[in-house]
N, C-alpha and C positions, 0 to 999 in steps of 0.2 A: 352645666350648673346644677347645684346639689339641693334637691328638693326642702324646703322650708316646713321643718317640723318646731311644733312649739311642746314644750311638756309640762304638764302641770300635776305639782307635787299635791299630795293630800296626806301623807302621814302613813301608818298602816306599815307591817314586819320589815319591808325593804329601806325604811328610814327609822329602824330601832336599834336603838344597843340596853343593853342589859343595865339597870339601873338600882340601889337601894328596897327603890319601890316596887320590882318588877322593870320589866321591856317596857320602854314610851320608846312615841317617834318623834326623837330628837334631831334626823340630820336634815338638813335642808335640801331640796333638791338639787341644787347644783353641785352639792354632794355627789350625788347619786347618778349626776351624768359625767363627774370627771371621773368615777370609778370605772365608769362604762365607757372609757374613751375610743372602744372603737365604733361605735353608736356614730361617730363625726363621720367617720366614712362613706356613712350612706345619706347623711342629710346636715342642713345647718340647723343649727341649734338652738332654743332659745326657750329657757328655762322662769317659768312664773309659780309664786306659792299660791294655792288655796288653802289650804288648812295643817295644822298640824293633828289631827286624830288618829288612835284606832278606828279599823272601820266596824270594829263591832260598834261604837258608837258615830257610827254617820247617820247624819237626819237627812232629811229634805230638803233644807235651804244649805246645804252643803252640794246636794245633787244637780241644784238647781243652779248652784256657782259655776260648777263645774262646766254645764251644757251651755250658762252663761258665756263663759271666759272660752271657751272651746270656741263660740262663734264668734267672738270676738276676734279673735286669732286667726279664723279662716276671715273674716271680712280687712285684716289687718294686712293678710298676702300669703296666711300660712296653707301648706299644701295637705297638712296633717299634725294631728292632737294625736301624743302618749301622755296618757292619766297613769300617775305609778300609786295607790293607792291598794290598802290592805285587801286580802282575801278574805274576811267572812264575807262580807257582803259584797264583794266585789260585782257578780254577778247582779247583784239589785240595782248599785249605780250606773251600770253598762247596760240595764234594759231599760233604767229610766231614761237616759240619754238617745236610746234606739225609740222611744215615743213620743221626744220632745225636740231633737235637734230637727232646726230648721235648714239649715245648711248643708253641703254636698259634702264637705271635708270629712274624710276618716276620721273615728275617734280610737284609738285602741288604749284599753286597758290593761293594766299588767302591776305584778308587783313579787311577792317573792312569798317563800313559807320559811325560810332560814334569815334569820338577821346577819345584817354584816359583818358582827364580831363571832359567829358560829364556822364552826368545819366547813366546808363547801358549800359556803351561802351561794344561793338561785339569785337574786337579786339585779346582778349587771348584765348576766346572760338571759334575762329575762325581758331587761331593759332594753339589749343589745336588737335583740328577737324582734320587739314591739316595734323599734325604729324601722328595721327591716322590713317586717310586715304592712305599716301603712304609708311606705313609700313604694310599696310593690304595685303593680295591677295586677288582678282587677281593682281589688281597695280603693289606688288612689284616686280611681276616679267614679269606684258606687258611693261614697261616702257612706254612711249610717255606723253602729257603733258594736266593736267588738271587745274581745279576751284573747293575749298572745299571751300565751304562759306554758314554758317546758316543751319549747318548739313547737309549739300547737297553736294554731288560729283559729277561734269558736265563734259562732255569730251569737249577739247578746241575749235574745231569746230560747236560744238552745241551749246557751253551756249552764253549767253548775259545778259547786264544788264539790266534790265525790269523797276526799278522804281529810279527815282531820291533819294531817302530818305529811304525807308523802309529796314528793317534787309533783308528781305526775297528779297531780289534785285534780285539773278541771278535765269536765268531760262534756261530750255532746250527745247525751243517751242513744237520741232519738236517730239523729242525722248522721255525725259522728262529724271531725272536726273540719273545719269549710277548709283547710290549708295545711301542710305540716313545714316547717323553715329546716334547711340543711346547709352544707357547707357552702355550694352551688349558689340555689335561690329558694325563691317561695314558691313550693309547688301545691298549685289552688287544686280541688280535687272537686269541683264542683263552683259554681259562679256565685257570689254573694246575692240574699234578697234582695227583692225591689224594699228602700228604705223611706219611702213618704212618712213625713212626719204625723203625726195624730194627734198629739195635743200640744198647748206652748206649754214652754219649759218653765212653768209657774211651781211655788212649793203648795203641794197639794195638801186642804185644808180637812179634808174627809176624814170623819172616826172611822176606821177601819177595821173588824177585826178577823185573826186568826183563830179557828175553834176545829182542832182533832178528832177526829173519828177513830175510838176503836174500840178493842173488844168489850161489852158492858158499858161502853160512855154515858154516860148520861145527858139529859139537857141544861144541867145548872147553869153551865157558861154562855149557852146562848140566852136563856132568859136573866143571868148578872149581866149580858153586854144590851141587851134590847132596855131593863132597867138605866142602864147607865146614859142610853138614849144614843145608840151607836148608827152610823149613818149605812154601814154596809159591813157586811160579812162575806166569808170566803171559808166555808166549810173544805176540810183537809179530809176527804171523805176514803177509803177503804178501797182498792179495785179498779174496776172501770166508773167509780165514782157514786159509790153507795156507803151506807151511814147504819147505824142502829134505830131503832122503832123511835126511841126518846130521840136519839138527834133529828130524826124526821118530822117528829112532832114540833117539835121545837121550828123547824125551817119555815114548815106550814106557819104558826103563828107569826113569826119573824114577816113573811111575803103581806098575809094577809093586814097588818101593821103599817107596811108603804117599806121596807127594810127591805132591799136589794140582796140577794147571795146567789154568791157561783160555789160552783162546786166543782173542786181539784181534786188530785190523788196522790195518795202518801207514795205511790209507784215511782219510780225515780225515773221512769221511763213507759212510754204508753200514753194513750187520747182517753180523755174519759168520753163515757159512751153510755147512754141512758138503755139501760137491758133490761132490768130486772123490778118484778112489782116489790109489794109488799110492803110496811110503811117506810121503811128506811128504802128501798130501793132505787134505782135511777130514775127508772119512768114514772114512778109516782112523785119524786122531787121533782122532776120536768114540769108533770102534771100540776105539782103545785106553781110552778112559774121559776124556777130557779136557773140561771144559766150555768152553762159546764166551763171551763177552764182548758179545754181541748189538752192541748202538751205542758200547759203551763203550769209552775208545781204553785203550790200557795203564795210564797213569799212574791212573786214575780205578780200574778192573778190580782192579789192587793194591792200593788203597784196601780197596776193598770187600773180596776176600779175606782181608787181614791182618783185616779185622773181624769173617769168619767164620771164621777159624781160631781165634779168641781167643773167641768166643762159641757156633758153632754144632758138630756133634756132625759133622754132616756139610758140611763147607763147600761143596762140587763144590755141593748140593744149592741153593745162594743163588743158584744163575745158571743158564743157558739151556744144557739137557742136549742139545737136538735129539734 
């Protein structure tokens, strides 16, 4: 008997055609699984819409649908969720889903960088992959939430998108990719994490914000976001995760305030690691209270913050104090 996958469409390049206005994603997903009809072969079928978007514009209660209708589907008898859903932010919807699904069932994500109506759209062999993948084990039975895309299986904390345009977009800097699919099967090159959930799968209410570190930055943005009365920051800091004198200053006052910040690295790869004094330095941002982002790049870090601010008592406390 053929393992029970459910897929849920969300919009995003793999359901675009070229339009007056520009690319929308107009096809529906059952589109998108009769393209991919050998996708049947490995599982039964059963195709639900959540949204029509780009994923440059997906929100939170988009995300929150998703992780929604995902357990729904595992509580309904399914044995695994493919979300076909755009690439920019893909990686943000598949790590919110890796900190909120409550449930065992695999989620995997996937979607395309070519539209259907382009030269050698990725789109069905991407689709085909994903089916593949979270009928496979280990998968089928770690549950927690991934990225199959361009025969590669990523775990959701680890992958990112790496190139604007190319097939081969997601990567796994750090670990490198938990799987690769070939004609054969799915060869796992390492066991998936333990996936305990952390927080429920609520639309996280947290002002959040993103503020860059580089060369000469200054503190305006932190003091327009603490103005603006922002719940938590996430400093995109320089290295093993240091900042200029002004962004330092700036964090200092942000802490002192009751303003929560972690601090990531614009490093596409690498832990951040508090080394260095000096006012922008690591160990003097520690020193001021700020928590690190270990592997986490900002966009992901934010995630997770806006989820302890809305659930935990102590948020600093969900990430790596050094």
């Amino acid at each position: 008997m053929k393992p029970a996958v459910t897929v849920l469409s969300t919009g995003g390049t793999i359901a675009s055609t070229e339009t007056d206005e520009g690319a929308r994603p107009d096809k529906e997903g059952a589109e998108l699984v009769e393209a991919a009809a050998e996708a049947k072969q490995y599982a039964s079928l059963t195709v639900e819409e959540v949204a029509h978007i780009p994923s440059f514009d997906m929100d939170f209660e988009t995300m929150a649908a998703i992780v929604e209708r995902a357990e729904a589907a595992a509580t309904a008898g399914a044995d695994g969720v493919v979300v076909t859903h755009g690439t920019d932010t893909m990686e943000e919807s598949a790590y919110f889903a890796a900190l909120t699904l409550s449930e065992s069932v695999p989620v995997v994500f996937t979607g395309a960088q070519r539209r259907p109506d382009e030269p050698s759209a990725d789109g069905s062999a991407n689709l085909i992959g994903a089916v593949r993948a979270v009928t496979s084990d280990p998968l089928l039975t770690a549950g927690g939430s991934y990225v199959v895309f361009n025969d590669q299986v990523h775990e959701a904390d680890q992958v990112t998108k790496g190139h604007t345009s190319r097939l081969d977009t997601f990567r796994s800097p750090n670990g490198g990719p938990l799987a690769t699919i070939d004609r054969e099967r799915v060869r796992y090159h390492h066991e998936p994490s333990s996936h305990a959930p952390s927080y429920p799968p609520v639309v996280p209410e947290a002002n959040v914000r993103i503020v860059p570190s580089a060369a000469g930055a200054g503190r305006g943005p932190i003091d327009d976001a603490l103005a603006a009365g922002v719940d938590g920051l996430v400093v995109e800091g320089t290295g093993l995760g240091n900042t200029t004198t002004a962004i330092g200053g700036a964090i200092a006052d942000a802490i002192a305030d009751g303003v929560p910040v972690v601090v990531s690295s614009r490093c596409v790869a690498g832990a951040t690691t508090p080394v260095y004094g000096g006012d922008g330095g690591g160990e003097t941002l520690r020193k001021h209270g700020v928590a690190f982002a270990g592997e986490l790049p900002a966009q992901k870090a934010r995630i997770k913050l806006m989820l302890a601010i809305s659930e935990a008592s102590d948020p600093l406390s969900q990430f790596d104090q050094a």
